[in-house]
py3Dmol code that shows the C-alpha trace and the ligand (Angstrom):
import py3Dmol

protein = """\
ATOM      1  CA  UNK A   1     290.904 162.276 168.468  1.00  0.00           C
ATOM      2  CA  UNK A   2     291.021 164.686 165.740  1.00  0.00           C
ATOM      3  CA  UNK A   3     288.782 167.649 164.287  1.00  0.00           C
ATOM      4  CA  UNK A   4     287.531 165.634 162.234  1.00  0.00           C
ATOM      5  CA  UNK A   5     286.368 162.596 164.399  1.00  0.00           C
ATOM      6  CA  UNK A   6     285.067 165.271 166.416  1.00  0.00           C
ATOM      7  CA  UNK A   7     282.590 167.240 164.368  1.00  0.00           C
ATOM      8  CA  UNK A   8     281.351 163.752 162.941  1.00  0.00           C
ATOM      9  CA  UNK A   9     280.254 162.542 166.635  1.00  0.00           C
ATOM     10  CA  UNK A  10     278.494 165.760 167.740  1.00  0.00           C
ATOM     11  CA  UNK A  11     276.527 165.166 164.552  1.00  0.00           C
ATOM     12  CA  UNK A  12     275.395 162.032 166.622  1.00  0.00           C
ATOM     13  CA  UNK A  13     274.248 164.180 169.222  1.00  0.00           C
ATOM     14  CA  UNK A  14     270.661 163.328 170.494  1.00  0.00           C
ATOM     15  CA  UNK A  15     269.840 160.235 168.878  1.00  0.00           C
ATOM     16  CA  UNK A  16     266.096 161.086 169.816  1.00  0.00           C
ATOM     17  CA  UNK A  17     266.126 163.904 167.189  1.00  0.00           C
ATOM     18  CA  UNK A  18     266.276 163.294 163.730  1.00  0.00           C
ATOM     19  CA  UNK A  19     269.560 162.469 161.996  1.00  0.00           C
ATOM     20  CA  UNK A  20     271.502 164.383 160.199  1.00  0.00           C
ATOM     21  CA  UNK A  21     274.651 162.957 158.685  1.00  0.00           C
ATOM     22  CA  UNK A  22     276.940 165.267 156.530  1.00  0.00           C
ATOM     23  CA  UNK A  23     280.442 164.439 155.575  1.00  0.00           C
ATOM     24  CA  UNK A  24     283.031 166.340 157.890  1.00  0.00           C
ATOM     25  CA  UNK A  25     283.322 168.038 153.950  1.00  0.00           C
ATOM     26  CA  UNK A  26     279.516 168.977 153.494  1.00  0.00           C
ATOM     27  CA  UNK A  27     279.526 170.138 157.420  1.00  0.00           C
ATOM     28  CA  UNK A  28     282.521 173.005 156.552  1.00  0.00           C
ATOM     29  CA  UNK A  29     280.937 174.082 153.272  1.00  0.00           C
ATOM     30  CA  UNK A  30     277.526 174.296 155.322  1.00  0.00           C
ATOM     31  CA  UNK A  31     279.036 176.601 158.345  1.00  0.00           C
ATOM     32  CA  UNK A  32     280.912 178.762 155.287  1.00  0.00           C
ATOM     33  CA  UNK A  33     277.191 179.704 153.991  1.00  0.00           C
ATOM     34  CA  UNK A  34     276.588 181.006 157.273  1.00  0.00           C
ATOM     35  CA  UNK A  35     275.256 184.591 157.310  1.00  0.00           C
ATOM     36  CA  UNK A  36     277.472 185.550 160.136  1.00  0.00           C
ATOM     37  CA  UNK A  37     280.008 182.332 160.474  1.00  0.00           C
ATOM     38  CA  UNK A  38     283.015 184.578 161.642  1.00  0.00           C
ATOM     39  CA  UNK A  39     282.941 182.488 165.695  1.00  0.00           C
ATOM     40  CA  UNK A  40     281.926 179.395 163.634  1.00  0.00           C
ATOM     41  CA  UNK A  41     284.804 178.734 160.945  1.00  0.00           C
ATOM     42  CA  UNK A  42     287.381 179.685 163.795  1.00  0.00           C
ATOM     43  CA  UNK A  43     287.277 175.922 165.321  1.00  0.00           C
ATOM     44  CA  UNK A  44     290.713 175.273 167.389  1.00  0.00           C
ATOM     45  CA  UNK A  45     290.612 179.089 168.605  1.00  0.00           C
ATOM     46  CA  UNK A  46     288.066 181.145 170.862  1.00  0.00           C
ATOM     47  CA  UNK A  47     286.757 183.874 169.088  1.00  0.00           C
ATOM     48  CA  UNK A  48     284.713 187.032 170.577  1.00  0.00           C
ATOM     49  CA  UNK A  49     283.062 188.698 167.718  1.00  0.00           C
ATOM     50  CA  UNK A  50     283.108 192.404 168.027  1.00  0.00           C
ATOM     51  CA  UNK A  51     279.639 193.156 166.402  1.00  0.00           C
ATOM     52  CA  UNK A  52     278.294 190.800 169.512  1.00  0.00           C
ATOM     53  CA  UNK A  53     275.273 192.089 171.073  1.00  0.00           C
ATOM     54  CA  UNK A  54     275.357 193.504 174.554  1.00  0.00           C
ATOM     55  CA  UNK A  55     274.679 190.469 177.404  1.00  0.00           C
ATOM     56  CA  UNK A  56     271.184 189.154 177.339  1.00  0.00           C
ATOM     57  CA  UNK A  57     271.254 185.915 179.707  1.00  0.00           C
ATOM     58  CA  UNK A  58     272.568 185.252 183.263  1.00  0.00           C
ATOM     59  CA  UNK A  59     276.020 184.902 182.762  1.00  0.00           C
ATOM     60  CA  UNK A  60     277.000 183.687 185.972  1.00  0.00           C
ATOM     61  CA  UNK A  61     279.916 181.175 186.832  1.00  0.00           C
ATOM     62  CA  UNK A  62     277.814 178.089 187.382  1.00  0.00           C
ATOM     63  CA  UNK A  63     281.015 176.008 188.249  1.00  0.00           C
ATOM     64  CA  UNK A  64     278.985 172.385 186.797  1.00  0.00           C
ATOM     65  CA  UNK A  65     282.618 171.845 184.539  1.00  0.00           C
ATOM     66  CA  UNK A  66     284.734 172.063 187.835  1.00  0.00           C
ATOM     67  CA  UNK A  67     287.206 169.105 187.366  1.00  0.00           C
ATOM     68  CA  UNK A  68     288.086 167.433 190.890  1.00  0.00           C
ATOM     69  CA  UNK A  69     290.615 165.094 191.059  1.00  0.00           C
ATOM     70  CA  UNK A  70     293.614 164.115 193.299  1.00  0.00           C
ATOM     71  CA  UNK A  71     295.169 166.806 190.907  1.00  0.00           C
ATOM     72  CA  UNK A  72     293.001 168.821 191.110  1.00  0.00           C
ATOM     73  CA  UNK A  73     291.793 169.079 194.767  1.00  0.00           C
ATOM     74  CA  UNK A  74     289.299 172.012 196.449  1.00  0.00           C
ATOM     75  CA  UNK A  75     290.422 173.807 199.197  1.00  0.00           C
ATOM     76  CA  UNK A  76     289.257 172.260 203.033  1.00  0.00           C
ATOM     77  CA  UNK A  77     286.877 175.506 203.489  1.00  0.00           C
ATOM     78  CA  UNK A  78     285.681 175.586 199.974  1.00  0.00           C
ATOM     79  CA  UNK A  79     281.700 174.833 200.496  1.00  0.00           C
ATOM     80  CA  UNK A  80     279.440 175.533 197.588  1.00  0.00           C
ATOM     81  CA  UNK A  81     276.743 177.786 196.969  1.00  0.00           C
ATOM     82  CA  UNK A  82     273.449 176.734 195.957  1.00  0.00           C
ATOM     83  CA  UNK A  83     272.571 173.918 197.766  1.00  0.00           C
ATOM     84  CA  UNK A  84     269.620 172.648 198.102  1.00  0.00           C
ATOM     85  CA  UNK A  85     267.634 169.422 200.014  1.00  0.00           C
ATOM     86  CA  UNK A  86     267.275 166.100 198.159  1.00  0.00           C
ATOM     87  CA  UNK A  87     265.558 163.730 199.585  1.00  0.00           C
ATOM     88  CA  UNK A  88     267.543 164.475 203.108  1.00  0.00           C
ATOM     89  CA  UNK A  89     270.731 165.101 201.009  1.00  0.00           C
ATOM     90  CA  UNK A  90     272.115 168.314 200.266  1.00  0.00           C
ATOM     91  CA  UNK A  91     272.966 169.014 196.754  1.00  0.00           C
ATOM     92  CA  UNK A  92     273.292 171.360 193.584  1.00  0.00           C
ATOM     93  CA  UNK A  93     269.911 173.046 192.748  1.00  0.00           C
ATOM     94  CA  UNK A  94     270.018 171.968 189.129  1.00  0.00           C
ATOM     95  CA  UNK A  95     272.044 168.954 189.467  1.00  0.00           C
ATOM     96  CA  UNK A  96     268.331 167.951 191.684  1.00  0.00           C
ATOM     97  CA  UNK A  97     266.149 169.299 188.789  1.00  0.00           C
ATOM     98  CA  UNK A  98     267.799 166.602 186.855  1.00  0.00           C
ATOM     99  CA  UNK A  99     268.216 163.881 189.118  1.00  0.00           C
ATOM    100  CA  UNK A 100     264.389 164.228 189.727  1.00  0.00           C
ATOM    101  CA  UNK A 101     263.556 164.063 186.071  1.00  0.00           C
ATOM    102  CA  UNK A 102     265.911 161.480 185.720  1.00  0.00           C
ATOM    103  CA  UNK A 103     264.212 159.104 188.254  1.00  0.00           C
ATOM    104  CA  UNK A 104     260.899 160.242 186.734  1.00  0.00           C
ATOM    105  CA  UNK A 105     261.468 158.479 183.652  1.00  0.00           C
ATOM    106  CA  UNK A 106     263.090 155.735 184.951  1.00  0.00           C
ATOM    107  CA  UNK A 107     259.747 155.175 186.507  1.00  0.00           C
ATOM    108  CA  UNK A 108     257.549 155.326 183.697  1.00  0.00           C
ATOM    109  CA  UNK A 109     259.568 152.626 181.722  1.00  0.00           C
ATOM    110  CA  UNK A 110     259.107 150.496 185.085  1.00  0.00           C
ATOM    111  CA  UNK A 111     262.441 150.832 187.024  1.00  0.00           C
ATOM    112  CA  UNK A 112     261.628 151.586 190.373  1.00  0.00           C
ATOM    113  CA  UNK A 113     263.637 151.178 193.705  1.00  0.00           C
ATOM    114  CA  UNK A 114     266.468 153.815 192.996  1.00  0.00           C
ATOM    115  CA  UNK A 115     267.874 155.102 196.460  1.00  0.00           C
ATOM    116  CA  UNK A 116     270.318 158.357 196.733  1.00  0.00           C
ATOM    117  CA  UNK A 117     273.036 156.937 199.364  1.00  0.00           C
ATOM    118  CA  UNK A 118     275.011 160.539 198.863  1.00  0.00           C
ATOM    119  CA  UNK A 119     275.299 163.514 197.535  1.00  0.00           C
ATOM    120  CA  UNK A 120     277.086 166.689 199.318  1.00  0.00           C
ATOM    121  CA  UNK A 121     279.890 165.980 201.470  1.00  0.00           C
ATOM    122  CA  UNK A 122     281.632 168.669 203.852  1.00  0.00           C
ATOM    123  CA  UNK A 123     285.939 168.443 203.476  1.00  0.00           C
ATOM    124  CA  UNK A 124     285.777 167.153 206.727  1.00  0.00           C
ATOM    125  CA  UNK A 125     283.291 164.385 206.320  1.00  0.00           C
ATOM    126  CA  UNK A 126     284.949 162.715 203.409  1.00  0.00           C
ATOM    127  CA  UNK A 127     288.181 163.062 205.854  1.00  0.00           C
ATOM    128  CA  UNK A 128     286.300 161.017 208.539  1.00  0.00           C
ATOM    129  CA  UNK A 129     285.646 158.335 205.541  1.00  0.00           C
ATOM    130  CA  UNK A 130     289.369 158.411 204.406  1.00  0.00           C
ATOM    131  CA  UNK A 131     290.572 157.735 207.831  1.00  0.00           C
ATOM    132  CA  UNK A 132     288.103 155.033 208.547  1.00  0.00           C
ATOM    133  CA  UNK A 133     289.089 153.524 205.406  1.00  0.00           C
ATOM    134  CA  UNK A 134     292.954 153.265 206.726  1.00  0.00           C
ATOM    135  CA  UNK A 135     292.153 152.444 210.118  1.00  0.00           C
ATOM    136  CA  UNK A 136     290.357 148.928 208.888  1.00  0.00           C
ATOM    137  CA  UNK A 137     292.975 148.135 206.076  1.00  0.00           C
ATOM    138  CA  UNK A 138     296.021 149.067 208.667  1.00  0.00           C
ATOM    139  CA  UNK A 139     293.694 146.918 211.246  1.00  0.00           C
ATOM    140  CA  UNK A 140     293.683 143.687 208.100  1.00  0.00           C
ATOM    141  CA  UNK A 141     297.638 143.762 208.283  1.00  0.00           C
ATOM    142  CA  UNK A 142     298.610 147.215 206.161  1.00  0.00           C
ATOM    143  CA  UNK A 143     301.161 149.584 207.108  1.00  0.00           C
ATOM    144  CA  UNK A 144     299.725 153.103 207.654  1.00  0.00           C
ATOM    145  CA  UNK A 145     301.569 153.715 204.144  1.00  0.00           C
ATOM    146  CA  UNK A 146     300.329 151.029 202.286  1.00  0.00           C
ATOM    147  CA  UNK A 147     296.791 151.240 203.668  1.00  0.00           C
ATOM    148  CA  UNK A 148     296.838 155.411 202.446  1.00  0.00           C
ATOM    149  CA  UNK A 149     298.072 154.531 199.453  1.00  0.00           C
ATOM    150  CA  UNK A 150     294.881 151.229 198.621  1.00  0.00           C
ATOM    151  CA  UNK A 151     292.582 153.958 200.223  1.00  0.00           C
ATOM    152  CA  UNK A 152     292.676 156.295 197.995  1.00  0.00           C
ATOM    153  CA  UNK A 153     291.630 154.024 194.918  1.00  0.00           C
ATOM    154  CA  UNK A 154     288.709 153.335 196.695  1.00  0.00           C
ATOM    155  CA  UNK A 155     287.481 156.488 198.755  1.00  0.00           C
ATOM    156  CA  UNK A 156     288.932 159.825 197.153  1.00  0.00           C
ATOM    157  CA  UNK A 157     291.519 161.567 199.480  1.00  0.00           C
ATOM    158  CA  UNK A 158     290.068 164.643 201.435  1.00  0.00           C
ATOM    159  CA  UNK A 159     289.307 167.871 198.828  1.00  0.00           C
ATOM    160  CA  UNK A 160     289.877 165.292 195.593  1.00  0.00           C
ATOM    161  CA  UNK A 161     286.243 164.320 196.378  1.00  0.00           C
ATOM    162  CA  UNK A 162     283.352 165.525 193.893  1.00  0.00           C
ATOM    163  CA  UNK A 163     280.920 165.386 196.568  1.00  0.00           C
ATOM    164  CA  UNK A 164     282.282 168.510 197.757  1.00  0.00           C
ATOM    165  CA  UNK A 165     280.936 169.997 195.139  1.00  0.00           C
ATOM    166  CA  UNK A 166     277.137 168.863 195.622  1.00  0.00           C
ATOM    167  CA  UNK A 167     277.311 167.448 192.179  1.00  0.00           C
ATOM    168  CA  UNK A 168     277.908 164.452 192.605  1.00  0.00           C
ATOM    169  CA  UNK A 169     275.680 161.514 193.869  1.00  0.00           C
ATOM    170  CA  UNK A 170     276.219 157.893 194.837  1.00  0.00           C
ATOM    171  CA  UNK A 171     272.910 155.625 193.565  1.00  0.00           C
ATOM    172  CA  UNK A 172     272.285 151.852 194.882  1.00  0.00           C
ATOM    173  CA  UNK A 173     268.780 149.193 194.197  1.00  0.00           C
ATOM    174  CA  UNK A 174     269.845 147.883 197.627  1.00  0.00           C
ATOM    175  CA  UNK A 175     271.545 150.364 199.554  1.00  0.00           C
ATOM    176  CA  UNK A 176     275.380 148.618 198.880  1.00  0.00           C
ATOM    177  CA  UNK A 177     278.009 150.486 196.886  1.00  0.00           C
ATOM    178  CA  UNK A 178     279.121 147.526 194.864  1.00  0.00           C
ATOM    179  CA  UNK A 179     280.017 146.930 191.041  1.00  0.00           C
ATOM    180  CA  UNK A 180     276.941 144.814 191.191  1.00  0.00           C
ATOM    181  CA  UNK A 181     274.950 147.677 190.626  1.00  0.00           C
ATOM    182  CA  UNK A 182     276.076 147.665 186.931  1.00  0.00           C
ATOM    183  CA  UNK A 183     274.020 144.339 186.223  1.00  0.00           C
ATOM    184  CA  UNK A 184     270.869 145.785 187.889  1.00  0.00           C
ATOM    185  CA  UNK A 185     268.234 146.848 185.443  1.00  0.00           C
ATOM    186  CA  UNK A 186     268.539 150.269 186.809  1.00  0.00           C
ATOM    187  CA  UNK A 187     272.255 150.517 186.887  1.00  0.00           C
ATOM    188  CA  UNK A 188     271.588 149.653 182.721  1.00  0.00           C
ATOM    189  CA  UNK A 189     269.702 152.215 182.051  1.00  0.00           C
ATOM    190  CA  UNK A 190     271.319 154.878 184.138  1.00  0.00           C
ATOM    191  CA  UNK A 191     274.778 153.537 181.717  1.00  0.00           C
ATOM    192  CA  UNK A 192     272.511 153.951 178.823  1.00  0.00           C
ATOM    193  CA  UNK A 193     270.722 157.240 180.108  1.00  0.00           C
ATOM    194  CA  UNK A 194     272.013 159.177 182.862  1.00  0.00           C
ATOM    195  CA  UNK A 195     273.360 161.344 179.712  1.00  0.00           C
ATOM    196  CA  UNK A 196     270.115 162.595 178.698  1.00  0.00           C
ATOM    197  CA  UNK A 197     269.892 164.271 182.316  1.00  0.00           C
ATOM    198  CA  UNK A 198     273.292 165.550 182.106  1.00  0.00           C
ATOM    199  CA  UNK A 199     275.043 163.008 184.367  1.00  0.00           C
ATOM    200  CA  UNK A 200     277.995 160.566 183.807  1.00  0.00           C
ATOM    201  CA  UNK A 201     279.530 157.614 185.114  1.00  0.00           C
ATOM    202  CA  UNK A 202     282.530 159.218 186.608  1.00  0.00           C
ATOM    203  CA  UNK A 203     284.564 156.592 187.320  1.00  0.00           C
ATOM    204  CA  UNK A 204     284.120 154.508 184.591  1.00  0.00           C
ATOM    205  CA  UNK A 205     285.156 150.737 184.245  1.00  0.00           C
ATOM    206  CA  UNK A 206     288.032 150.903 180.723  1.00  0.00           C
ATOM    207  CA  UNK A 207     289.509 154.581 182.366  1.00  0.00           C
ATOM    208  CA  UNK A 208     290.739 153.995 186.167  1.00  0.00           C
ATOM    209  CA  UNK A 209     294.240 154.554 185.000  1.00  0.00           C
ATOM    210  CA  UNK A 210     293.396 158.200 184.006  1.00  0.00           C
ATOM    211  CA  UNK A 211     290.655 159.009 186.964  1.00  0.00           C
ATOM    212  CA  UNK A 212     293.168 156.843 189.332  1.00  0.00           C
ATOM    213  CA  UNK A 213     289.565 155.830 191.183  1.00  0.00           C
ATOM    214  CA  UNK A 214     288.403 152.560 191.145  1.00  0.00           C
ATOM    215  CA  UNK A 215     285.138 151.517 188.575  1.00  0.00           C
ATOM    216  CA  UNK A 216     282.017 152.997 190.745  1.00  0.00           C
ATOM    217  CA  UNK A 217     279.368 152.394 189.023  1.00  0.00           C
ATOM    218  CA  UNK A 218     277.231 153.821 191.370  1.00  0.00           C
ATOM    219  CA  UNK A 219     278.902 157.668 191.561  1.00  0.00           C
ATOM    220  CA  UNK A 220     277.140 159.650 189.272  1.00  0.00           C
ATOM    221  CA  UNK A 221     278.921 163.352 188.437  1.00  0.00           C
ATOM    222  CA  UNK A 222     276.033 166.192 186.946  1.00  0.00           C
ATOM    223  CA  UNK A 223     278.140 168.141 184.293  1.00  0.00           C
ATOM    224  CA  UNK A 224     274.748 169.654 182.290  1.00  0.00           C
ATOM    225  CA  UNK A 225     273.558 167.732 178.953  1.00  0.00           C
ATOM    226  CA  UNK A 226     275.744 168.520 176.219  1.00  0.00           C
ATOM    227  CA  UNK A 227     278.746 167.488 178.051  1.00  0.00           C
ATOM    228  CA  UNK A 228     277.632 164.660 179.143  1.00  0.00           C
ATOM    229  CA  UNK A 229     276.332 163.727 176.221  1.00  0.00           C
ATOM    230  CA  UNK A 230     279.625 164.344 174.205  1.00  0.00           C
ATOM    231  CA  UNK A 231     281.380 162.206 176.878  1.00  0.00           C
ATOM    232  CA  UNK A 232     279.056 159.327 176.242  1.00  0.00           C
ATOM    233  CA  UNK A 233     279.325 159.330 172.396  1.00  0.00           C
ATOM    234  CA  UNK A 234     282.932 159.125 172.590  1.00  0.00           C
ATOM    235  CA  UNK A 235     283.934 157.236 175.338  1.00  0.00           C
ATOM    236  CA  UNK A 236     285.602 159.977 176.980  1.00  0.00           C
ATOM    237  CA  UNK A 237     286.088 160.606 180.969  1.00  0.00           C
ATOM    238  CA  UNK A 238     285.854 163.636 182.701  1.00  0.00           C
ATOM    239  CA  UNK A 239     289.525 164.153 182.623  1.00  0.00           C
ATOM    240  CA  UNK A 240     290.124 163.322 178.652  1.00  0.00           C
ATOM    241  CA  UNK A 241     286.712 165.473 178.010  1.00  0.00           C
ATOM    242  CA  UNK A 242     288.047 168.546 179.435  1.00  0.00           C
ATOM    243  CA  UNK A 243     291.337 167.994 177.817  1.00  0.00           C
ATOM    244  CA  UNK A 244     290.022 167.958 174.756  1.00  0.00           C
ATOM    245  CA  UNK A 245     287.860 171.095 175.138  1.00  0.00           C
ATOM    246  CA  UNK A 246     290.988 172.846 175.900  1.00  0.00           C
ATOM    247  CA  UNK A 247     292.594 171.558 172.925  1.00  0.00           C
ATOM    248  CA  UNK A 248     290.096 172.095 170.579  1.00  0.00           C
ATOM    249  CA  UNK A 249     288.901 175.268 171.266  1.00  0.00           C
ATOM    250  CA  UNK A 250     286.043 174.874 169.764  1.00  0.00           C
ATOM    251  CA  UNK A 251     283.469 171.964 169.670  1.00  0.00           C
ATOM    252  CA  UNK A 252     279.963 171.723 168.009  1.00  0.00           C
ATOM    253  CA  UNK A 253     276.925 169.972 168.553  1.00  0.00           C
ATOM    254  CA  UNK A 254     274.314 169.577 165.968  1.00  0.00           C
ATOM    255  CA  UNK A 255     271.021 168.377 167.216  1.00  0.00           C
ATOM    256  CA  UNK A 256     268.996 168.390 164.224  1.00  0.00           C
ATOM    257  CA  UNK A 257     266.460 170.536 164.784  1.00  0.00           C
ATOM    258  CA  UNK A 258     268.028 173.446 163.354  1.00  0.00           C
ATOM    259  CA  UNK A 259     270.166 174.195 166.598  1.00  0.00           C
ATOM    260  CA  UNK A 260     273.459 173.652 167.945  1.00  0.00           C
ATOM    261  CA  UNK A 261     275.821 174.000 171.289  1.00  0.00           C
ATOM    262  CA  UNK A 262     278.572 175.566 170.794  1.00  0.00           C
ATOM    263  CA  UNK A 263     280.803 174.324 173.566  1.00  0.00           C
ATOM    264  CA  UNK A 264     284.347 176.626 174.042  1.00  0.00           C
ATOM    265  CA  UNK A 265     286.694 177.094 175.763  1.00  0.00           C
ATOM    266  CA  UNK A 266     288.610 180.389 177.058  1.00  0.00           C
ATOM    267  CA  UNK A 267     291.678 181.195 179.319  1.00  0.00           C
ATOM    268  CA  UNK A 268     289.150 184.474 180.390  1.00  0.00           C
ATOM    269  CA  UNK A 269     286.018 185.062 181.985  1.00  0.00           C
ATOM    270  CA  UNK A 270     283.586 186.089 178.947  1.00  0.00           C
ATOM    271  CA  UNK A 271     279.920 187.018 179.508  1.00  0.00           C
ATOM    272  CA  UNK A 272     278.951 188.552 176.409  1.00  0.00           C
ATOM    273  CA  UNK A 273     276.331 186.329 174.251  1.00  0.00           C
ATOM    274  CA  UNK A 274     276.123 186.635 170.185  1.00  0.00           C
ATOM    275  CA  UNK A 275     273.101 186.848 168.168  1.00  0.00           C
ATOM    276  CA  UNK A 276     270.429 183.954 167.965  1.00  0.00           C
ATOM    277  CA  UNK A 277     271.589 182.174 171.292  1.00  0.00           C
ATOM    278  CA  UNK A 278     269.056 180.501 173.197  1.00  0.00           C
ATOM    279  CA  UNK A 279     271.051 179.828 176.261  1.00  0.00           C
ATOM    280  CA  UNK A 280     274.431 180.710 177.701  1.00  0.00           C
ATOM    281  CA  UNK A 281     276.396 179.143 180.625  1.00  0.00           C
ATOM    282  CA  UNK A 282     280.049 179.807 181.524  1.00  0.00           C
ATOM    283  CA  UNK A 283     281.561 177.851 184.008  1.00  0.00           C
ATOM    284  CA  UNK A 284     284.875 177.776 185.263  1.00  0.00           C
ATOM    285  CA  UNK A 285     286.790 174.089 184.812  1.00  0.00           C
ATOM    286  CA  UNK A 286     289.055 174.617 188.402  1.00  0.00           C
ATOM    287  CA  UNK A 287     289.076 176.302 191.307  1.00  0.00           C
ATOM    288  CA  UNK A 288     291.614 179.105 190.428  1.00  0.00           C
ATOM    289  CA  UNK A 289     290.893 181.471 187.799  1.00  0.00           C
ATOM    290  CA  UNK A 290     294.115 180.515 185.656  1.00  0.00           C
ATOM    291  CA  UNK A 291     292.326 177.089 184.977  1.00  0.00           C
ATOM    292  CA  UNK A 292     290.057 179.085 182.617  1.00  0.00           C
ATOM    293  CA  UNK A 293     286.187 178.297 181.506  1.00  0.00           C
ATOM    294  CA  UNK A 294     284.519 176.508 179.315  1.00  0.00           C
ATOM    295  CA  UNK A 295     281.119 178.363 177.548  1.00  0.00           C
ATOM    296  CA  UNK A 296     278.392 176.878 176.317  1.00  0.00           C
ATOM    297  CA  UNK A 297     275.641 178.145 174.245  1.00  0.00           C
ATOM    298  CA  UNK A 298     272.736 176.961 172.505  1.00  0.00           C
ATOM    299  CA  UNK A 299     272.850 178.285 168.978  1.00  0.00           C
ATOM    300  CA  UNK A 300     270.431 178.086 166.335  1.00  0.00           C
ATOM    301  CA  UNK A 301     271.430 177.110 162.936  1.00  0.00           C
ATOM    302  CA  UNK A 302     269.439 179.767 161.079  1.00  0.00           C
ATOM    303  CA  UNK A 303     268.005 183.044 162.159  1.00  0.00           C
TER     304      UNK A 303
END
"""
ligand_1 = """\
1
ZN
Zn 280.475 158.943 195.211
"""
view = py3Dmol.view(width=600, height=400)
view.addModel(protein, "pdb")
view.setStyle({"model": 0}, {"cartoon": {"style": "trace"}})
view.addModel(ligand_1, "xyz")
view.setStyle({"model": 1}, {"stick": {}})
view.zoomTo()
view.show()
């Protein structure tokens, strides 16, 4: 995916807002009338601008980007901070704001029946899931190799497991973990939607030889909106999404109301905020500080 490509989808952003469609042309000419487009013409680079005003909003690591994967695994003590009940489940205090909304509206266009099987898991209880998982495919036949090696596309390995993270939930209509859940009215909408509350399909169907998990339908990852959103629009997994951040630099979503996120990325910890931002996150995308952070801010178009 180019620069191009890119700037054209976050102009899809938010189909609920109105449209606005500008050549990749008319969007550059547009950011050069900018009264102050210094940290906006710079795509492909992170740019601090020195006439930045002093720090305004929490700036706080929020951690939401933190990419977990057999590559990318969190230490057996890590434990997150934050946590808070769901419906008997502990989990991320705004990953729940979310997941409450999201169920709210799923309600009101007549979806009911959606039941949270998981959400935070402790190192050592997704350990006590990996081993049971060997012990009955070793128990079918499988040497202790083989049955490691067909667990782990089906129940992540011990520290590769987002539910560490109490960001991650598993959803079901009838309390089974199945691909079935994808042909359920609800596990339709929560395809179509889940974006909207800043969740993904994690482990999606077309990308299991990147996330090297199995299509879970049913494992839902909270990343925030604009992410998620981005991800949706262009197909992209976890993985691919925050390679591309770290690519581009730079990536910018229009939402037609006269605002934008500004989603960068930066090899430092930055907590300064610029003129005529609404909000500002920063979250780092790993677990040691050399994996660097991604920003986002909610801009608006004109002061
Ligand atoms: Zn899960």
């Amino acid at each position: 995916m180019n620069m191009n490509t890119i700037m054209l989808s976050m102009m899809r952003f938010n189909r609920r807002a109105k449209r606005i469609v500008y050549s990749f042309l008319t969007c550059i000419i547009i950011l050069n009338l900018l009264p102050v487009p210094t940290d906006l013409i710079s795509v492909g680079m992170v740019t601090v601008l020195a006439a930045e005003s002093p720090q305004k909003q929490e700036s706080q690591d929020s951690r939401i980007l933190w990419l977990v994967n057999p590559n990318n695994p969190l230490e057996a003590t890590y434990r997150p901070e934050r946590l808070v009940l769901l419906k008997g489940y502990a989990i991320n205090a705004e990953a729940r704001v979310a997941y409450l909304k999201m169920l709210e509206d799923m309600r009101a266009v007549g979806i009911e029946g959606l039941k949270l099987q998981s959400a935070y898991r402790a190192y050592r209880h997704q350990q006590a899931i990996f081993n049971e998982k060997i012990k009955s495919l070793v128990k079918m036949g499988h040497t202790e190799e083989g049955a490691r090696t067909i667990a782990a596309r089906s129940v992540a390995v011990p520290g590769a497991s987002e539910h560490q993270l109490g960001l991650a939930v598993d959803v079901s209509i009838d309390g089974q973990l199945s691909v079935d859940f994808a042909e359920t009215e609800a596990g339709v909408w929560i395809k179509n939607n889940s974006a909207r509350y800043g969740y993904i399909v994690r482990y999606p169907k077309e990308k299991t030889a990147i996330t090297r998990i199995m299509y879970e339908p049913w494992h839902l990852r909270y990343v925030g909106v604009p992410h998620a959103e981005f991800m949706r629009e262009n197909n992209l997994c976890f993985e691919e999404y925050i390679d591309l951040v770290k690519n581009a630099g730079i990536i910018l979503f229009w939402l037609g109301d006269g605002r934008y996120y500004k989603i960068s990325y930066s090899s430092s910890y930055i907590n300064k905020t610029s003129e005529n931002v609404e909000s500002y996150s920063i979250s780092s995308i790993g677990a040691s500080p050399s994996d660097g952070y991604i920003i986002t801010e909610l801009k608006r178009f004109l002061s």
